[in-house]
PDB file of N, H, CA, C and O in Angstrom:
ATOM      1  N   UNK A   1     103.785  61.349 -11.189  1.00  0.00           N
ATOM      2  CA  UNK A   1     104.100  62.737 -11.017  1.00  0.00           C
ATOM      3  C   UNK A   1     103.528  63.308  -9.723  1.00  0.00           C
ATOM      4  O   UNK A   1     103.705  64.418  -9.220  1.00  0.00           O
ATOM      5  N   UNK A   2     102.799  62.276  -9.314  1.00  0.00           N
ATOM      6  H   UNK A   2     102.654  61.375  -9.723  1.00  0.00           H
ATOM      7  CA  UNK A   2     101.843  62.951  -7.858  1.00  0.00           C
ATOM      8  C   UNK A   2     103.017  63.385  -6.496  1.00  0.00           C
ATOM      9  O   UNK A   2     103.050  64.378  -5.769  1.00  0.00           O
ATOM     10  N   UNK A   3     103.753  62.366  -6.549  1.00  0.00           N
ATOM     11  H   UNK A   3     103.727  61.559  -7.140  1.00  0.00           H
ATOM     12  CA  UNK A   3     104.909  62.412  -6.009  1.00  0.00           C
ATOM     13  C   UNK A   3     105.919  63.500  -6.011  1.00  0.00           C
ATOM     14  O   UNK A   3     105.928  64.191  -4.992  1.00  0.00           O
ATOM     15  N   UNK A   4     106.491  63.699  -6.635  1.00  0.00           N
ATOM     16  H   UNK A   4     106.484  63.138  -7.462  1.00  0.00           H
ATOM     17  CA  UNK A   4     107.284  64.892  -7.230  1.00  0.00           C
ATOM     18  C   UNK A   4     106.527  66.367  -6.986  1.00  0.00           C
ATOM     19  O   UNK A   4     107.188  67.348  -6.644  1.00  0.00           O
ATOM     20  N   UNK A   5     104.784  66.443  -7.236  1.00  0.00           N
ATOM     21  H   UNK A   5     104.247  65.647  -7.513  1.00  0.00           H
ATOM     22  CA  UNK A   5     104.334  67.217  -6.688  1.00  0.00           C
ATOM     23  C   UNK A   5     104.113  67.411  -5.257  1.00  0.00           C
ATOM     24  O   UNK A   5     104.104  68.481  -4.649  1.00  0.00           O
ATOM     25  N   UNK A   6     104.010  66.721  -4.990  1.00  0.00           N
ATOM     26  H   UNK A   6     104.017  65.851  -5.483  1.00  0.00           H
ATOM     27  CA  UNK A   6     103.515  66.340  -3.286  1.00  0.00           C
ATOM     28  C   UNK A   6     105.258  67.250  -2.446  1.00  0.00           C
ATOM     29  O   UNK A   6     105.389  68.309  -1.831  1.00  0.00           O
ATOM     30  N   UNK A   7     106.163  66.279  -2.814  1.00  0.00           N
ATOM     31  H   UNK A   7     106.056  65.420  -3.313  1.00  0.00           H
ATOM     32  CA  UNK A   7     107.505  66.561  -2.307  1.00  0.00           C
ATOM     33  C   UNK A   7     107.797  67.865  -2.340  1.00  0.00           C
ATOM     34  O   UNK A   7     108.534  68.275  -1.443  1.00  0.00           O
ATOM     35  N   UNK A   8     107.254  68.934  -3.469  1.00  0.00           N
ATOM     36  H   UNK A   8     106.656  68.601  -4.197  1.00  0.00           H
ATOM     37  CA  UNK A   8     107.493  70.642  -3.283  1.00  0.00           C
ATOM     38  C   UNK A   8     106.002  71.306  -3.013  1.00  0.00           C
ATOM     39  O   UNK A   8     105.598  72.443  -3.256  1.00  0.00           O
ATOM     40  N   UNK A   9     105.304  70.114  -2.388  1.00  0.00           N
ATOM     41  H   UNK A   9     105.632  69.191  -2.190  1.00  0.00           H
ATOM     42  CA  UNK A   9     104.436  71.175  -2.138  1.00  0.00           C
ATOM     43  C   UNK A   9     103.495  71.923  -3.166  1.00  0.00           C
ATOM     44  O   UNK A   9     103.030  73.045  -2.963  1.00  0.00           O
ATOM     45  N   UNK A  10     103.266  71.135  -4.332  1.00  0.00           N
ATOM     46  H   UNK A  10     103.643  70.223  -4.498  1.00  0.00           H
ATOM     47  CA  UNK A  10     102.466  71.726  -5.346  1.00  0.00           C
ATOM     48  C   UNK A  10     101.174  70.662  -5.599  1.00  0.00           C
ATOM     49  O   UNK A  10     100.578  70.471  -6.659  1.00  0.00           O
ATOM     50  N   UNK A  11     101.067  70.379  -5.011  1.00  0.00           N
ATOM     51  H   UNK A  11     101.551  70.534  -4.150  1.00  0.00           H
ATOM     52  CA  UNK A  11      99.773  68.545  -5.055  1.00  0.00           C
ATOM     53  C   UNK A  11      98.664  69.461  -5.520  1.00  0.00           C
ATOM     54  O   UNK A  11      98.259  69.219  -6.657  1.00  0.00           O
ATOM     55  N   UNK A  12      98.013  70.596  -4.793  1.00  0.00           N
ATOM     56  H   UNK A  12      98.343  70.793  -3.869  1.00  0.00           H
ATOM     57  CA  UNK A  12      96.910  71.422  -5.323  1.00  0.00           C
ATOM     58  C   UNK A  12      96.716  71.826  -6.674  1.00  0.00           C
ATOM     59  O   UNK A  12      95.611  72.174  -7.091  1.00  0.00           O
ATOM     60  N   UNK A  13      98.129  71.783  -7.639  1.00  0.00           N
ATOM     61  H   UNK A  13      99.027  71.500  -7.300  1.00  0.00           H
ATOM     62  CA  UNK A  13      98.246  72.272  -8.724  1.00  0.00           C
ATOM     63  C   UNK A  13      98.791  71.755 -10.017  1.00  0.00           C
ATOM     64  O   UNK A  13      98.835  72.219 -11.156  1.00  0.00           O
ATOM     65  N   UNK A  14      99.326  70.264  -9.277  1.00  0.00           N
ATOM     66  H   UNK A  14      99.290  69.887  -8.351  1.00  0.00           H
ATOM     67  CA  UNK A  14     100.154  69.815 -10.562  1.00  0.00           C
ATOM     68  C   UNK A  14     100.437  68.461  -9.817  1.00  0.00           C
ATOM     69  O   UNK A  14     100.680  68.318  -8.619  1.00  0.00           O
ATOM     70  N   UNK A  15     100.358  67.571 -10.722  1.00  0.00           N
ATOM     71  H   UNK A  15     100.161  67.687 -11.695  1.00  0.00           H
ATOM     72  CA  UNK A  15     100.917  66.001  -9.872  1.00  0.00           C
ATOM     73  C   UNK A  15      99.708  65.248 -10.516  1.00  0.00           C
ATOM     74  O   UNK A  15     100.229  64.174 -10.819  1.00  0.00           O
ATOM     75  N   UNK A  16      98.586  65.190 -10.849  1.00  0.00           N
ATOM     76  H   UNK A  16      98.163  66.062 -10.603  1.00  0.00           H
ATOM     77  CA  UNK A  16      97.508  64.885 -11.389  1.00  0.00           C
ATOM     78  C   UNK A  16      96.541  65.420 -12.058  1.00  0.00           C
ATOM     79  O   UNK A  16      95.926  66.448 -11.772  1.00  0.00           O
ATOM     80  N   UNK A  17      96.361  64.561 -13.173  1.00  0.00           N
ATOM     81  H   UNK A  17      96.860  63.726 -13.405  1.00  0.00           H
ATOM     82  CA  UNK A  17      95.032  65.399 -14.271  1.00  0.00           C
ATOM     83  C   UNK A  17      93.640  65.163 -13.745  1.00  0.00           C
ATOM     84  O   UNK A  17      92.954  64.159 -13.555  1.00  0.00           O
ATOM     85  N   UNK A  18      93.497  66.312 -13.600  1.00  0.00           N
ATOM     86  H   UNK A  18      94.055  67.127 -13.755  1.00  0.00           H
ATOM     87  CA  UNK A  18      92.145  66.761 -12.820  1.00  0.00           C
ATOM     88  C   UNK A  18      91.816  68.142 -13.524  1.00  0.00           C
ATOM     89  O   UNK A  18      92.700  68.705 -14.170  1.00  0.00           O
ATOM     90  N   UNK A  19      90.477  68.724 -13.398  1.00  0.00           N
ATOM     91  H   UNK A  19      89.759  68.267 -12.874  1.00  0.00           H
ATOM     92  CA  UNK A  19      90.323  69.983 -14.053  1.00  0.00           C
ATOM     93  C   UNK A  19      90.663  70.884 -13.165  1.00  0.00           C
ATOM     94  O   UNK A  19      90.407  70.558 -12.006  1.00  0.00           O
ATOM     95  N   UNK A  20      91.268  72.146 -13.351  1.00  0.00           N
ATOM     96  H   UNK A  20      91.476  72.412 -14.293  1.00  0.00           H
ATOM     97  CA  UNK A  20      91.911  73.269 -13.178  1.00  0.00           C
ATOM     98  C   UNK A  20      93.346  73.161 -12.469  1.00  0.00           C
ATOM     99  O   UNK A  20      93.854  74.144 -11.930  1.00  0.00           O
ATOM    100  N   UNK A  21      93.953  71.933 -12.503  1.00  0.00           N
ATOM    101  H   UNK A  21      93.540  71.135 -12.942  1.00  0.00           H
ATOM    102  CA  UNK A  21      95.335  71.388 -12.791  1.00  0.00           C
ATOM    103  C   UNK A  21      95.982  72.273 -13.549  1.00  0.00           C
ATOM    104  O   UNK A  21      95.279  72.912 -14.332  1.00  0.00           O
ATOM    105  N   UNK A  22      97.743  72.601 -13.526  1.00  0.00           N
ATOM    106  H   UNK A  22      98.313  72.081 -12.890  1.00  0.00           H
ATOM    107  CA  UNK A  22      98.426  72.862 -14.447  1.00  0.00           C
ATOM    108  C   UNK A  22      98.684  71.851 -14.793  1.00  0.00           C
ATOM    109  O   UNK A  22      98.631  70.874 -14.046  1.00  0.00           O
ATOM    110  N   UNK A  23      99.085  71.790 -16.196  1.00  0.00           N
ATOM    111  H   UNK A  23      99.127  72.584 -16.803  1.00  0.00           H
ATOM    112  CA  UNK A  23      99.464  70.446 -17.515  1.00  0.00           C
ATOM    113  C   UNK A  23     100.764  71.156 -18.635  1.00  0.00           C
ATOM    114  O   UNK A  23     100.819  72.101 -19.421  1.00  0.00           O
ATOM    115  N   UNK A  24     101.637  70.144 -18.187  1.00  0.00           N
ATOM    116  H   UNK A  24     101.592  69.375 -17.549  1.00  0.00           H
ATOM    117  CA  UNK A  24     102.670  69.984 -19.326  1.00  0.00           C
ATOM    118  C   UNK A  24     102.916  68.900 -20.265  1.00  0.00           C
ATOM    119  O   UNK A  24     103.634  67.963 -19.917  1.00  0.00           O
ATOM    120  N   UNK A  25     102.216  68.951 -21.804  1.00  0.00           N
ATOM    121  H   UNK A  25     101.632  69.712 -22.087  1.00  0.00           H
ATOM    122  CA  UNK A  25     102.408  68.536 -22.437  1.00  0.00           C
ATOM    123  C   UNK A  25     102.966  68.875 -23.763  1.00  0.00           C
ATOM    124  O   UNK A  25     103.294  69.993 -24.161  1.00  0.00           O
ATOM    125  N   UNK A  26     103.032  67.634 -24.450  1.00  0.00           N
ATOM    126  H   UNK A  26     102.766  66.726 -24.126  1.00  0.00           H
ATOM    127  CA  UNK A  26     104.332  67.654 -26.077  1.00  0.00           C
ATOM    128  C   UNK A  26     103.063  66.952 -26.793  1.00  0.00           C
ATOM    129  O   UNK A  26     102.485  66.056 -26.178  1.00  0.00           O
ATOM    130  N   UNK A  27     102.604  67.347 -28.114  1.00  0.00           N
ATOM    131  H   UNK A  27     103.074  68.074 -28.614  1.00  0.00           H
ATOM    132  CA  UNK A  27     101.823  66.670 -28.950  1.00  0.00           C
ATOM    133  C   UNK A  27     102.631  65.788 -30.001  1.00  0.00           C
ATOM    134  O   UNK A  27     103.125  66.371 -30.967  1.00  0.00           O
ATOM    135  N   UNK A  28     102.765  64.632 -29.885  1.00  0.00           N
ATOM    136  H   UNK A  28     102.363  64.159 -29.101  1.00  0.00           H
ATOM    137  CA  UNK A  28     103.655  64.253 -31.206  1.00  0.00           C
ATOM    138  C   UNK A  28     102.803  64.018 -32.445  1.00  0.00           C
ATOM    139  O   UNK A  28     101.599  63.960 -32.195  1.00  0.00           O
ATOM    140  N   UNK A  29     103.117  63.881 -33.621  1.00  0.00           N
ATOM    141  H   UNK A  29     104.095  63.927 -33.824  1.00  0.00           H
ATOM    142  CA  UNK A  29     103.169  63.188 -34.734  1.00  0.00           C
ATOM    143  C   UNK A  29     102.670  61.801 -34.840  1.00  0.00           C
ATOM    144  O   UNK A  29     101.852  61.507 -35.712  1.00  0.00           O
ATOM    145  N   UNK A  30     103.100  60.978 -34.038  1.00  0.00           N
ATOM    146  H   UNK A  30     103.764  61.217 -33.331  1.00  0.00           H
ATOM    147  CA  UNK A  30     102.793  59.626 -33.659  1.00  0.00           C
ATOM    148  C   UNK A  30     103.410  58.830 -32.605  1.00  0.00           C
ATOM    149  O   UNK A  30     104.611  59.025 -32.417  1.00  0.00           O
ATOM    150  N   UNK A  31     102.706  57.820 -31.758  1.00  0.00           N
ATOM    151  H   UNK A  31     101.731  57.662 -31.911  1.00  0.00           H
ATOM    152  CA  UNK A  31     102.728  57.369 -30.881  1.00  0.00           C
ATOM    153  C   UNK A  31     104.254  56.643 -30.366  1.00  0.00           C
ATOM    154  O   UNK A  31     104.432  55.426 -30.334  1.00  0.00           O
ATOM    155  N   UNK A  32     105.016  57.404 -30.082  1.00  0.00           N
ATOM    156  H   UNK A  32     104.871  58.393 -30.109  1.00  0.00           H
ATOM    157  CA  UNK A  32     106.107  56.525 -29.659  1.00  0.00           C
ATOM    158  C   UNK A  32     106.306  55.412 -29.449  1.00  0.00           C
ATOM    159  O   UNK A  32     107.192  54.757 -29.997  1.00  0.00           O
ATOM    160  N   UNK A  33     105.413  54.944 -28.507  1.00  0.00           N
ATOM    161  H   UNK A  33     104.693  55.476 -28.062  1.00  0.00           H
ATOM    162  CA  UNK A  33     105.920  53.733 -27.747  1.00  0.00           C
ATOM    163  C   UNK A  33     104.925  52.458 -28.707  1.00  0.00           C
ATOM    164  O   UNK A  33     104.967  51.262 -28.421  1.00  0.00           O
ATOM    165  N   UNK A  34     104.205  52.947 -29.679  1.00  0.00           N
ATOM    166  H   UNK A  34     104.171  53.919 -29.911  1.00  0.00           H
ATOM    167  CA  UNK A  34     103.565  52.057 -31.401  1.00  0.00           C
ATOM    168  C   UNK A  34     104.496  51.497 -32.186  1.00  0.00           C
ATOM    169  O   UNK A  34     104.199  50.504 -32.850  1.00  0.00           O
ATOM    170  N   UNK A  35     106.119  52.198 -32.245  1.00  0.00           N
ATOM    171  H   UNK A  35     106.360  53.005 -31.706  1.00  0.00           H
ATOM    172  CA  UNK A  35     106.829  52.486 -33.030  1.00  0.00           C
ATOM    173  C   UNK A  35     108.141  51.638 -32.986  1.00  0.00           C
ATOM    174  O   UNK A  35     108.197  51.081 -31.889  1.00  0.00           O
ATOM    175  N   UNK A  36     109.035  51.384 -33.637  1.00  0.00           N
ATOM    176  H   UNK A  36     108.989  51.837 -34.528  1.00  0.00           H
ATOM    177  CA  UNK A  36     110.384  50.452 -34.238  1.00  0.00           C
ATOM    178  C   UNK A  36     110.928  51.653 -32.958  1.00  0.00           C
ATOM    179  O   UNK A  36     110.289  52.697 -32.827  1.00  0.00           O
ATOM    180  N   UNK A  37     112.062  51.381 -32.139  1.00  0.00           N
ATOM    181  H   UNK A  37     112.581  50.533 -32.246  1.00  0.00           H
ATOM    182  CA  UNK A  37     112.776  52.254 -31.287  1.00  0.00           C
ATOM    183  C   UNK A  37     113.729  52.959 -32.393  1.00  0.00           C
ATOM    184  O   UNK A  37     114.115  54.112 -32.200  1.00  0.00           O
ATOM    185  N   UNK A  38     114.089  52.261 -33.524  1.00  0.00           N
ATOM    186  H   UNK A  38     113.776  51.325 -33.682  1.00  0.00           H
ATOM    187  CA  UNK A  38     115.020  53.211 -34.334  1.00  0.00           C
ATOM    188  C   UNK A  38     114.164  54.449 -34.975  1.00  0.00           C
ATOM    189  O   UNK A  38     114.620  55.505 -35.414  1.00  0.00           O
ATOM    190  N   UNK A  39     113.091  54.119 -34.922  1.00  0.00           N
ATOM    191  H   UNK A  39     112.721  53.261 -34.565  1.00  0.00           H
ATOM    192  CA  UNK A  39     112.563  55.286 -35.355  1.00  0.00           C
ATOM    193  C   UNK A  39     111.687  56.534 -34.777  1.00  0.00           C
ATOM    194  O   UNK A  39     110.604  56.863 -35.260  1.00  0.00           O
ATOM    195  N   UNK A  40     112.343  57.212 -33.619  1.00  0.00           N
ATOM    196  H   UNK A  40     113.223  56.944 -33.226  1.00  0.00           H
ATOM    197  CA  UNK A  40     112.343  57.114 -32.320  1.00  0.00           C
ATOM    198  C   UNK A  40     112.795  58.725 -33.043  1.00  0.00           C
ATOM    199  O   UNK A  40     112.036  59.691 -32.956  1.00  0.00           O
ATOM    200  N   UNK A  41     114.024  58.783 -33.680  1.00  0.00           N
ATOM    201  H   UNK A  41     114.640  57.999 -33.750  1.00  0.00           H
ATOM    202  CA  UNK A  41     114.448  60.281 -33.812  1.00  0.00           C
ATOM    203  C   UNK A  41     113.977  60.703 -35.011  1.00  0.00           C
ATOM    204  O   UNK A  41     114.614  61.548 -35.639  1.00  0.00           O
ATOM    205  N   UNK A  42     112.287  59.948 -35.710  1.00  0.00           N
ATOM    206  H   UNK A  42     111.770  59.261 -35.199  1.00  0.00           H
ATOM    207  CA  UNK A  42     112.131  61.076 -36.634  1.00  0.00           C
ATOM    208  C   UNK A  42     110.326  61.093 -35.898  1.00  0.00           C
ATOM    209  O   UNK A  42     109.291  61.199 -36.555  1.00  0.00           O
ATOM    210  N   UNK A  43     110.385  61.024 -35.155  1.00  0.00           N
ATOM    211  H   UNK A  43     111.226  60.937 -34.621  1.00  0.00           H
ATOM    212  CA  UNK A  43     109.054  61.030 -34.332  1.00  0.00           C
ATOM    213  C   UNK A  43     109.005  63.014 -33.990  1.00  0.00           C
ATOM    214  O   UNK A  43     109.718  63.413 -33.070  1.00  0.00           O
ATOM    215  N   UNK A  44     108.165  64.048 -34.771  1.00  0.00           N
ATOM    216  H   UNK A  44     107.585  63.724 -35.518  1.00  0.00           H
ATOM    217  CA  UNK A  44     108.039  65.222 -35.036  1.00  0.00           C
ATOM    218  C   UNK A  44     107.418  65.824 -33.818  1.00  0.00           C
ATOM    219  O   UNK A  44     106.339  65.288 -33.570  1.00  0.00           O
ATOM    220  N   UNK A  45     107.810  66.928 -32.834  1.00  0.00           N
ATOM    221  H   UNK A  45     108.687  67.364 -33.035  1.00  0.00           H
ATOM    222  CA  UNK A  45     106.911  67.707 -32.041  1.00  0.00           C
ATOM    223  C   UNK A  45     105.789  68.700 -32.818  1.00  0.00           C
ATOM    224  O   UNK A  45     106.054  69.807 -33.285  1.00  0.00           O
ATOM    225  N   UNK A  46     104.554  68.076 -32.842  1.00  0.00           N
ATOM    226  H   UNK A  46     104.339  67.176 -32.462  1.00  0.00           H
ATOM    227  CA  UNK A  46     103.715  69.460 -33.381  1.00  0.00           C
ATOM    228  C   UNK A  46     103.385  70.367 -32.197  1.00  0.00           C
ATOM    229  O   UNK A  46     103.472  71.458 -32.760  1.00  0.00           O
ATOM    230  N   UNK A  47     103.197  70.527 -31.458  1.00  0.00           N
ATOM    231  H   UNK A  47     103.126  69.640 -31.001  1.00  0.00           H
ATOM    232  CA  UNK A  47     103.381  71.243 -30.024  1.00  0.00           C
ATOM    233  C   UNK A  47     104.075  71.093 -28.528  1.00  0.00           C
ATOM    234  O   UNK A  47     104.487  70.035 -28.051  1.00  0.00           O
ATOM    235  N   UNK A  48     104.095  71.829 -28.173  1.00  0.00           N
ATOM    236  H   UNK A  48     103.761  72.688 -28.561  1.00  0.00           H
ATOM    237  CA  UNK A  48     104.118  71.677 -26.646  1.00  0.00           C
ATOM    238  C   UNK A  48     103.273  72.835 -25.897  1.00  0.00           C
ATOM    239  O   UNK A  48     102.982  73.994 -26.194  1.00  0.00           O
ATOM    240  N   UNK A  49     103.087  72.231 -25.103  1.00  0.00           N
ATOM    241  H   UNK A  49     103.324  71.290 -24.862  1.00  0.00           H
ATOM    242  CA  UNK A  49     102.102  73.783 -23.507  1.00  0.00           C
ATOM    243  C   UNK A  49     102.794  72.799 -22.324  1.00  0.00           C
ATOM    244  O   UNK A  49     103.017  71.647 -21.950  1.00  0.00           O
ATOM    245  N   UNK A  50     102.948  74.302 -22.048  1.00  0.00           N
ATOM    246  H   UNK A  50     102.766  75.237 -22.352  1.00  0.00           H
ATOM    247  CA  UNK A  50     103.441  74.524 -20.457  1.00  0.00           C
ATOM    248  C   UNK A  50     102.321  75.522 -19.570  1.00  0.00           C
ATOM    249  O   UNK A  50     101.970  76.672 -19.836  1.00  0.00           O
ATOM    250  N   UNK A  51     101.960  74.761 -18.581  1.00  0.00           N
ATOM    251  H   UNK A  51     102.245  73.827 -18.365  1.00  0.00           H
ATOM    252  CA  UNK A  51     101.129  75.612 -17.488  1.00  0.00           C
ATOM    253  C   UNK A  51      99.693  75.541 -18.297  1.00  0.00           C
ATOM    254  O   UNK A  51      98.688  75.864 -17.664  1.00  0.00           O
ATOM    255  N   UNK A  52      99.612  75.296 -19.115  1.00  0.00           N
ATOM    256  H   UNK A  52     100.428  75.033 -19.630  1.00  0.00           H
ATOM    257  CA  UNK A  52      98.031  75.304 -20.027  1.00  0.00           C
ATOM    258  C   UNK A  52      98.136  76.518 -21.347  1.00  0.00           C
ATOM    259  O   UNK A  52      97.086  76.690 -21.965  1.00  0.00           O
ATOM    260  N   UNK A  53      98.983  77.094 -21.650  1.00  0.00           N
ATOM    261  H   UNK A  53      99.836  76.955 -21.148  1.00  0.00           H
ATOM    262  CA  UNK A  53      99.345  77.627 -22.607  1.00  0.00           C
ATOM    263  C   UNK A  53     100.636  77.001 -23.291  1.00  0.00           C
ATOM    264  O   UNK A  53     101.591  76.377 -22.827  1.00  0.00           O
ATOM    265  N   UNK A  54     100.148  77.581 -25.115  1.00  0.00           N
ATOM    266  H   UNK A  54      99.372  78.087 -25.491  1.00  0.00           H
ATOM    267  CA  UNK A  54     100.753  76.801 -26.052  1.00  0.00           C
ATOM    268  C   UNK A  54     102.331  77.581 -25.940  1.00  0.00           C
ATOM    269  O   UNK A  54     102.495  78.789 -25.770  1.00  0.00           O
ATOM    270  N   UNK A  55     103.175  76.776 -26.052  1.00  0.00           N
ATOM    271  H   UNK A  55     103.042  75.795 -26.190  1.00  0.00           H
ATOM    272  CA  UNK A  55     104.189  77.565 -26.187  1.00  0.00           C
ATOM    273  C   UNK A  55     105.491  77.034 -27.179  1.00  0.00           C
ATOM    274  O   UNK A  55     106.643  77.372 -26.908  1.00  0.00           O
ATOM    275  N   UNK A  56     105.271  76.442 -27.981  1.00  0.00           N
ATOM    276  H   UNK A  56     104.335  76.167 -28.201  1.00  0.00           H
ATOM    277  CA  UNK A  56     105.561  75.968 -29.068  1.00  0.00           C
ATOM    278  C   UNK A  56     104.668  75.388 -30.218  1.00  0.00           C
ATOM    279  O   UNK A  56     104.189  74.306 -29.879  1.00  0.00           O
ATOM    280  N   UNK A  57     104.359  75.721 -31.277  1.00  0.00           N
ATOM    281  H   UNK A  57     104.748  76.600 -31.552  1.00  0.00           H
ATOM    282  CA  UNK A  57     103.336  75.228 -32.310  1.00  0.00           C
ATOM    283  C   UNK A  57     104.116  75.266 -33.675  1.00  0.00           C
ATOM    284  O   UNK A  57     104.420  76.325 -34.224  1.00  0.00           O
ATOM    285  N   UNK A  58     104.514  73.604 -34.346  1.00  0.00           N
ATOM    286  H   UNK A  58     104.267  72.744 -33.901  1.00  0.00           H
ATOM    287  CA  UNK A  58     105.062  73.728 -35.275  1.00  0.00           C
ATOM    288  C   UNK A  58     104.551  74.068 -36.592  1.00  0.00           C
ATOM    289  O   UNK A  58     103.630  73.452 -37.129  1.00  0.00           O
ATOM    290  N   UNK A  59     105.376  75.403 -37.281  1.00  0.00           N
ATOM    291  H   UNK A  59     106.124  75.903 -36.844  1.00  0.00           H
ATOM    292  CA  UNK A  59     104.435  75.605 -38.707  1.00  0.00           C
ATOM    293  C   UNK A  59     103.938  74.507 -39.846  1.00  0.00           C
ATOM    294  O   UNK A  59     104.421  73.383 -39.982  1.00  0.00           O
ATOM    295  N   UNK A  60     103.055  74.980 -40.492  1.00  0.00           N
ATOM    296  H   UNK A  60     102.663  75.893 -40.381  1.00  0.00           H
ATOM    297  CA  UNK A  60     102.778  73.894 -41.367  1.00  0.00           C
ATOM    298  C   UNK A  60     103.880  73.893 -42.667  1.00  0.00           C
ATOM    299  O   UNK A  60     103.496  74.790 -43.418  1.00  0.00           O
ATOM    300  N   UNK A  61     105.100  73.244 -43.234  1.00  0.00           N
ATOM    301  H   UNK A  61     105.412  72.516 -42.624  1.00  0.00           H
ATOM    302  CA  UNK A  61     105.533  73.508 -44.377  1.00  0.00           C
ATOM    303  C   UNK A  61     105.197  73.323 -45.346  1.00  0.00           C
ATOM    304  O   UNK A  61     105.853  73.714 -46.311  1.00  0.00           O
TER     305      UNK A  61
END
């Protein structure tokens, strides 16, 4: 991703995890790449953050 940052000019802020970095991440359920590929579409988002805030948090049912 350092790349992709670098290319617009955002390397100071995003492209590598470092502290006071922006970070986009997805929390799953369980480890994808642990997993049978067929079972791939019941692999659950319990979150996502964008920029360092949560911006999806799945309820508990």
């Amino acid at each position: 991703t350092f790349n992709g940052a670098y290319q617009y000019g955002e390397e100071a802020d995003k492209g590598t995890l470092e502290v006071g970095k922006l970070a986009d991440m997805a929390v799953l359920d369980r480890d994808p790449l642990a997993i049978d590929p067929a079972d791939l579409r019941d692999v659950t988002v319990l979150a996502t953050v964008k920029e360092g805030a949560v911006v999806y948090e799945r309820d508990e049912a």
